[in-house]
N, C-alpha and C positions, 0 to 999 in steps of 0.2 A: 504494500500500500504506500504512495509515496507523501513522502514526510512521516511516516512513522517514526521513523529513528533521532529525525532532526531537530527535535524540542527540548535540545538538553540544556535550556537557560529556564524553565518555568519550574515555577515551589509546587510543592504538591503532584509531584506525577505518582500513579501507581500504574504498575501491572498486573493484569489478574492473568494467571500462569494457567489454564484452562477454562472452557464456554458450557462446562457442565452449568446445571439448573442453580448451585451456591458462586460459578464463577460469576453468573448471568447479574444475578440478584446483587450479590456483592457491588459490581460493576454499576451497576443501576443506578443504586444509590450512593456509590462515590462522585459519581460523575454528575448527581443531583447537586454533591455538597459542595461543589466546585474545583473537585480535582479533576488533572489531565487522564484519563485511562486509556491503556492499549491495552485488548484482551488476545493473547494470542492461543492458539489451539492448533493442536497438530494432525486433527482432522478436518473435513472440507466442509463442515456445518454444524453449527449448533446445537447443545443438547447433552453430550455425553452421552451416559447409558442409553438417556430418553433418542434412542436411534431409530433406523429406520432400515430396510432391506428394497430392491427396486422387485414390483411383481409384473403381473399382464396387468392387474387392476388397479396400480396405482403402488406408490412408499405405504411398506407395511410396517406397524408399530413394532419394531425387536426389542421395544424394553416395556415400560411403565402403558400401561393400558387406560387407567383411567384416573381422575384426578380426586382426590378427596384433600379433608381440610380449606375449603376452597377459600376462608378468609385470610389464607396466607395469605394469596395471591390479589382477593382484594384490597390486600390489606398495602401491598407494597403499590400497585399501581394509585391507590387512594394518597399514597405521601408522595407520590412523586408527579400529583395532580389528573389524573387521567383516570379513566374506570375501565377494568376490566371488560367488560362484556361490550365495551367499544372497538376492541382490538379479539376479541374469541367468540366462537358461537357454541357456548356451556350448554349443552342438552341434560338434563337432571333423567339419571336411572335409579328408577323408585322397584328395581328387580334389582338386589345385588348379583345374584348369583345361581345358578340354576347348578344341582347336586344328584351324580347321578350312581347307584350302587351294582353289585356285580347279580346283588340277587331282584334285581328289578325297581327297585323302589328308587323315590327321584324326592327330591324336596327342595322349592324354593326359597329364599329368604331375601326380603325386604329392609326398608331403609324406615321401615314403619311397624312398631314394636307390637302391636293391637296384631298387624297381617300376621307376623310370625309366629306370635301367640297360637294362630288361627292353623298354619299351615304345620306347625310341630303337633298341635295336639291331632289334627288328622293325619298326619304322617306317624308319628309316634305314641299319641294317648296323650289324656288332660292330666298323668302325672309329670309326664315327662315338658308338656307345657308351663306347667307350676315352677321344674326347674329351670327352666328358659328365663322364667320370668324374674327369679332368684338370681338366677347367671347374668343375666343384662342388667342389674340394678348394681351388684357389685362390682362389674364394670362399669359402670357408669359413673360410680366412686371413686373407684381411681383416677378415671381419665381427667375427671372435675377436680381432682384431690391433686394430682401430678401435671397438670396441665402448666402452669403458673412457676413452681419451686425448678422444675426440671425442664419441660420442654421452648417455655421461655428465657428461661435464666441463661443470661452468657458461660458462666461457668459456674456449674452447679457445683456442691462441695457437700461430703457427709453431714461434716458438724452443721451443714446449714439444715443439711434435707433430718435429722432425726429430731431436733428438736422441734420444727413443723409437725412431724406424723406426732406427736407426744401432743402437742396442744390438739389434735384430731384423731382421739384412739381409735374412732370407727374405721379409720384406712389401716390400721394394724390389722383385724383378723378379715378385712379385702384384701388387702397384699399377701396373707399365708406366705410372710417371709423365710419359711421354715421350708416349702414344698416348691416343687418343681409346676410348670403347666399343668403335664402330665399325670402327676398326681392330684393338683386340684379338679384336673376335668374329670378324674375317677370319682371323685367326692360329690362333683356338681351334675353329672347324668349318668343314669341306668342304662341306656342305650347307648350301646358301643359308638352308633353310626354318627350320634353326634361327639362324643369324644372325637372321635375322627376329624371331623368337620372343625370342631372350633382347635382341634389343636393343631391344625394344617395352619393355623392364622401364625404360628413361630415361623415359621419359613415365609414370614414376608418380610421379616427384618432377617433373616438367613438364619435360624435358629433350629434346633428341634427340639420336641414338646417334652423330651426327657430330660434336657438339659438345661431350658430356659427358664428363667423364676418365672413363678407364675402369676406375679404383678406384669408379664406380657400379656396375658388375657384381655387389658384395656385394650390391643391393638382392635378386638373387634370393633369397640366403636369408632374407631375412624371412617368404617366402612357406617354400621349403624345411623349417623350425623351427615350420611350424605356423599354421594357420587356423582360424576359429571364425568362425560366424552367430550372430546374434543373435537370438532366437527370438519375431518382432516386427518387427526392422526392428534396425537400428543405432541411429536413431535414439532406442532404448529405453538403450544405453548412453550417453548425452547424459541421459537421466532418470534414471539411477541416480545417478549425478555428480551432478546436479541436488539428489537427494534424503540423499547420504550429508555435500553444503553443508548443507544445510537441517537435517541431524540435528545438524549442529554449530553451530548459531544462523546461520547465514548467512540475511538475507533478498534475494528476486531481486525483480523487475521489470523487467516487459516493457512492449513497445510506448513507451518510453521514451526517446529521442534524447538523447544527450550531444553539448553544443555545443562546450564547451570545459574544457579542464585547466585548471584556475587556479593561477598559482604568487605566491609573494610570496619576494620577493630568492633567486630560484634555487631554491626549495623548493616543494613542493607544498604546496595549500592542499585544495584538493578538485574539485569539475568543477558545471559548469552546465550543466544540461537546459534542451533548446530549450523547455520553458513557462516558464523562470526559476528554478526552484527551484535553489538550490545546496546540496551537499550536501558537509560538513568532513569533510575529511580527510587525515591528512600521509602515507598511503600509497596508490597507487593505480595497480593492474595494468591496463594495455593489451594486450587483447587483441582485437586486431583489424591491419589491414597495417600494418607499420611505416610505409609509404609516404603514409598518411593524416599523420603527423605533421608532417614536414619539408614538405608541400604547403598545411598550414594546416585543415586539416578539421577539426580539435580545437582553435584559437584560433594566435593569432600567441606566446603563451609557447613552444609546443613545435615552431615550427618549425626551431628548431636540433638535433633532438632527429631520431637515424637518418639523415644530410643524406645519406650515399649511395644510401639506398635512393627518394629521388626522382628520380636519373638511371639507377640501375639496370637493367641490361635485365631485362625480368619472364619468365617461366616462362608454360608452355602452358595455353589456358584451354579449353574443351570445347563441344560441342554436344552436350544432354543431353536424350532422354526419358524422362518415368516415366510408367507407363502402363498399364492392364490391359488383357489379351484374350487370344485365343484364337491358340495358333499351331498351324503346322502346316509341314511339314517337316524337317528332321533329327534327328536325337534329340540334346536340348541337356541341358547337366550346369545346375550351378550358374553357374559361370563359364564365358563360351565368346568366344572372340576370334574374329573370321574375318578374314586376311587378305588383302589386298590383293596382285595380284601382283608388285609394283615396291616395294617397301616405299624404295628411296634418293627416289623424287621425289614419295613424301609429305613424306618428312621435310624433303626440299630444299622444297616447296612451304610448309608452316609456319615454315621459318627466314626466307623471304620473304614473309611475311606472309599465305601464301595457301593454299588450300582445295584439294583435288582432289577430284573429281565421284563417286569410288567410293575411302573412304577405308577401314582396317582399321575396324573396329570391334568394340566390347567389348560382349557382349549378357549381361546379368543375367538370369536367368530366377532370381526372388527363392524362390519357393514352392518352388523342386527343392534346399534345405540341410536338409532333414529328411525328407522322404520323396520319392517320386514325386509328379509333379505333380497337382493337383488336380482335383476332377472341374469345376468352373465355370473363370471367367475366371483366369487367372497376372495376376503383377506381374511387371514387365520394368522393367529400367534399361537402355539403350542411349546408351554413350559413342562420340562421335567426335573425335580431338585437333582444334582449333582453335587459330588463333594469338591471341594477348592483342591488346586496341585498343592502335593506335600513341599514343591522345594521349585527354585527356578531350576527351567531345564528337564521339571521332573519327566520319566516317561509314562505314563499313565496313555489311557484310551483313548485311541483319535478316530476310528474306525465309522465311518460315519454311515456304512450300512448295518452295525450291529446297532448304533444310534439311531438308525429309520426302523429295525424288529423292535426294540425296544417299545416305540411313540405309535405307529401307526399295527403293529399287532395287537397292540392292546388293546387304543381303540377300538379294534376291527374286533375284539370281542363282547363289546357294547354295542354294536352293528354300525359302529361309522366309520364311513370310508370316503376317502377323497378321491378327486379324479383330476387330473393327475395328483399323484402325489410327486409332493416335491424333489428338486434335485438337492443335490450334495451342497449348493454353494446355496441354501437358504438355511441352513446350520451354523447355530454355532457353539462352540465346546467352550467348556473350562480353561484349553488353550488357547480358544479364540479372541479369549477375553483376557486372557493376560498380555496377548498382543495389543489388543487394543486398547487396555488400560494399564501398563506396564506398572512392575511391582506390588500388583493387586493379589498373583496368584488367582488369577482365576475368581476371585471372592466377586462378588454383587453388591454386597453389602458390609464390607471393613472388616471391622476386629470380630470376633465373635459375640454374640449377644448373650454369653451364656454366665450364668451366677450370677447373684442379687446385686452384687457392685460394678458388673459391668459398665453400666452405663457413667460410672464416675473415673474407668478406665481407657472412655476414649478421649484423645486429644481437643483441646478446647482453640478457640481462634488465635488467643495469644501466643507468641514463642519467645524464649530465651533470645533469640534473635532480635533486635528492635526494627519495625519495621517490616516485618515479616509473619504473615497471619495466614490461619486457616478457615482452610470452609471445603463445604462437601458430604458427601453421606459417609465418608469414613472418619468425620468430625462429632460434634455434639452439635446436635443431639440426637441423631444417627441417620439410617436407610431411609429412602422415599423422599418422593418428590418435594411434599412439603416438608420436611426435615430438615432435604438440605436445601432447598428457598429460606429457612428460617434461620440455618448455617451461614450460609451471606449476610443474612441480618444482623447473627449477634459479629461476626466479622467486621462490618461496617461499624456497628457501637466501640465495639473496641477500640480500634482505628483511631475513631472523633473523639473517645474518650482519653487515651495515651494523648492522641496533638495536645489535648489542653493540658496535659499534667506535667507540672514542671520537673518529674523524673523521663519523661518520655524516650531522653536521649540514650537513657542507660539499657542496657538488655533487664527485661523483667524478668526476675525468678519464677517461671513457672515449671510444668514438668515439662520436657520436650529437651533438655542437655542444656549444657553452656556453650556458648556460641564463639566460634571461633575465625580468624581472617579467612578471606578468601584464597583457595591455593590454587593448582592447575586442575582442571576437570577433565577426564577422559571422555570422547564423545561417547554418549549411550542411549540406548532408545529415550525418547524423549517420555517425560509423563506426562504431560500438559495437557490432559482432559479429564473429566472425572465426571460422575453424579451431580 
């Protein structure tokens, strides 16, 4: 882009080092408060995960499907003067999700508590309703109870969050901080089929139900409080972000590889592009795995910077189609799960590193969020959980016809079949994805979400580095869309709150290492994109 490089006399420049959905948001609102920003990214559009595949019927969604918390997003176009639904066409889905089982039975669930009520007790009996309606209240406690301490707070901290839950004991026996999901969904239904179902809701922040506390259980109300398509693709909210930077002078570049962070005595200087160019600047948001920093992927200055998140255990990575054609067999909503009969020795199989040959699976049928489906080919996204690579390099399965027996036998034992089915390049692996987001391993979603303290174990916007801040879904306050929208937010806070502090100049004590000069950086896959 020309002049990008050539504005090294103006105060206030930042870089946001990837155009994932926290570099976006990040950028958004720097470039509001009247900093210079260049967002660069090492892919050729906007979005990160929130990506896309080319079909006969159009870019198909290959990440995030649909959008919930929607007043993130109001919320950031509202300060930055402009409305949301000026810029996106939000269609509201009042069907979250359509459930389908091997021994015939199918069960919808709504974003309207009274429907559910209605559709569990015909699906399963008015006791197993009764528990539904016990299960959605104590979620509803928590999400109300943790909404504010945790998923707003810039850097959330034990000693803050315990003495909270003590002035509010009824969040103590909601959170069963003693018991796993897993265990709590044994306690909260009789009916296998819905254990199943609500403990499939761990693996949307990469988790599984034996291993996550089961203060994750609030994830169901994100879905609960509301759903919205994108009318397009998702990927069109990636462009609006894109575009509401852009109204505020932010300029982007793609296809662009950032090699390294440059710092001078503890401070950022600015970052060097794998063709040499460097670009000044004393602020500069990362957004991309924390996990790339502390392993050197961004030069040897910032590898003291996030030091846990390089032994952390990572979160669940996917096998993914996108894809168009023609199906035939059950009648599919928007979202449709089909599980598996044995749901414990999936999840035992991904905690050890490995695959089962007929796994649950998540089937997008994209074109059924606004009307009935189409008279030519659908877009389909088809999820199946995979485990993250144990190591870079590692050799693990790349075999992408044992990956097509896997997705579409199974299906085809529910009676759905595609026509065609897909080719090999609408896949993509666990490797595919650490290509495309290097240092991730493969993960979807960061460090692993698993024990009660996780969440005060991931990385927060601040660094030991001055000048140098995070954001992203492998930040705080963790996976998904609105997460890491609200990651660029407290990024940005930080940011405007260091300028005014008369310590600003010094590297801040947080966790993430002590920051050290800039040395030489060998060129390496670039990370520059992220969630």
């Amino acid at each position: 882009m020309p002049g990008l490089a050539s504005e090294t006399g103006a105060k206030n420049r930042a870089v946001v080092v990837g155009a994932g959905i926290g570099g976006l948001t990040s950028a958004a609102r720097l470039a509001h408060a009247g900093y210079q920003v260049q967002i660069i990214d090492r892919h050729d559009a906007p979005g990160g995960k929130m990506r896309t595949l080319p079909s006969a019927a159009g870019p198909v969604d290959a990440g995030p499907t649909v959008l919930t918390m929607r007043w993130v997003f109001d919320a950031l176009f509202a300060e930055l003067g402009e409305r949301l639904e000026d810029h996106l066409d939000l269609m509201p889905q009042h069907r979250l999700a359509r459930h389908f089982w091997r021994d015939g039975s199918t069960l919808d669930l709504f974003d309207d508590e009274e429907r559910n009520v209605a559709a569990i007790a015909d699906f399963a009996g008015s006791r197993a309703a009764a528990q539904f309606r016990d299960f959605s209240a104590r979620t509803r406690r928590l999400f109300d109870g943790f909404d504010a301490p945790m998923m707003r707070a810039r850097a959330p901290h034990p000693a803050r969050i315990v003495p909270y839950v003590l002035r509010r004991p009824a969040l103590i026996p909601a959170m069963a901080p003693l018991s796993s999901l897993d265990a709590l969904l044994d306690r909260s239904f009789d009916d296998p089929r819905l254990r199943q179902l609500f403990g499939r809701y761990a693996t949307y922040v990469g988790g599984l139900p034996q291993c996550a506390p089961a203060l994750l259980s609030l994830i169901w109300q994100s879905e609960a409080r509301g759903v919205w398509t994108v009318r397009g693709g998702m990927h069109q909210l990636a462009r609006a972000v894109e575009d509401l930077a852009r109204r505020h002078g932010a300029q982007v570049k793609y296809n662009a590889h950032v090699a390294s962070i440059e710092t001078t005595r503890g401070a950022v200087r600015g970052v060097r592009l794998s063709d040499g160019t460097r670009l000044r600047a004393d602020t500069v948001v990362f957004n991309g795995d924390p996990r790339a920093l502390p392993t050197g992927q961004l030069g040897d200055a910032c590898r003291s910077v996030a030091r846990g998140a390089a032994s952390a255990g990572r979160s669940l990575s996917a096998e993914v189609w996108a894809f168009a054609a023609r199906p035939s067999g059950p009648e599919l909503a928007l979202h449709n799960v089909f599980f598996r009969d044995d749901a414990e020795e999936e999840f035992h199989a991904l905690e050890n590193g490995r695959r089962v040959e007929d796994p649950t699976l998540y089937v997008c049928a994209m074109d059924r969020g606004a009307a009935g489906p189409p008279a030519g080919p659908e877009r389909f996204e088809i999820i199946a959980n995979a485990p993250p690579l144990p190591s870079e390099g590692a050799e693990t399965e790349k075999d992408p016809d044992r990956c097509r027996m896997r997705t579409f036998q199974t299906l085809a034992g529910f009676g759905l079949r595609f026509d065609p089915e897909p080719a090999a390049d609408s896949l993509t692996t666990p490797h595919g994805f650490e290509t495309l987001f290097p240092a991730s391993l493969g993960s979807l979603y960061g460090q692993s979400p698993h024990g009660l303290m996780a969440a005060f174990r991931r990385p927060t916007a601040r660094t030991r580095i001055a000048g140098l801040y995070l954001a992203g879904g492998g930040t705080h306050p963790g996976a998904g869309v609105p997460m890491a929208a609200l990651s660029g937010r407290h990024a940005v806070e930080t940011i405007l709150s260091d300028r005014t502090s008369p310590s600003r100049s010094r590297p801040t004590a947080t966790r993430g290492g002590t920051s050290t000069a800039s040395g030489p950086a060998a060129e390496k896959p670039s990370a520059s994109s992220a969630s």
